[in-house]
N, C-alpha and C positions, 0 to 999 in steps of 0.2 A: 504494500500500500504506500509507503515511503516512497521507493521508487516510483513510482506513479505520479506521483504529488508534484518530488523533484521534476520528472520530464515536462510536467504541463508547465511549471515554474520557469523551469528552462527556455520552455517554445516559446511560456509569455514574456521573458526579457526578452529573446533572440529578435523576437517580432515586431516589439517597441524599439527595439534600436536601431533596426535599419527600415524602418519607416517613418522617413526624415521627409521634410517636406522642400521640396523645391523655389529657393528662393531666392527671385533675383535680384544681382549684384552689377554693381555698376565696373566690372573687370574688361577692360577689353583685352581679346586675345588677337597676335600676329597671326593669320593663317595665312599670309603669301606663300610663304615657298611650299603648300598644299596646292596653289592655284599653277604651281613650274612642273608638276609631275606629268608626265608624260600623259595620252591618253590611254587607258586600261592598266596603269601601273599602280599598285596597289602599294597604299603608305604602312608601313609595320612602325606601332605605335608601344612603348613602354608601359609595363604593367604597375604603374604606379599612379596610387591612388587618391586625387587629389580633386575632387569632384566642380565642376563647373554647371552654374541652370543658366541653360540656354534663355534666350526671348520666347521661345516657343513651350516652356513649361518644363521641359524635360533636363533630366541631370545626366549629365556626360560625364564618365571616371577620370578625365583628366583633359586638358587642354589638347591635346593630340588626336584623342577620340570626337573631341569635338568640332576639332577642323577636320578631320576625315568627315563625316558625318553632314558639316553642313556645306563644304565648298563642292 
């Protein structure tokens, strides 16, 4: 029953903390050298997580993700 109790506890931090709400920031980001990549060349972006909200409501894990994404 313990265990039990702990999992639900668990899921209900797990689930409060990454439902974080998107809010924008007045950051702007360089995305030119996104706009020099070749056509069909596909940008490989670092896995580091540093979250940006777009104008469009949405959260991008890092500034790289979010110029792939919007240019």
């Amino acid at each position: 029953m313990r265990s039990k109790a702990f999992v639900l506890l668990l899921a209900l931090a797990l689930t409060t903390i990454f439902n974080v709400k998107c809010i924008p920031q007045r950051k702007e980001v360089d995305c030119s050298s996104f706009k020099n990549l070749p056509a069909g060349k596909e940008s490989i972006c670092y896995a580091l997580y540093d979250p940006i909200c777009g104008s469009d409501g949405r959260t991008y894990s890092n500034d790289c993700r979010f110029c792939y994404e919007v240019v």
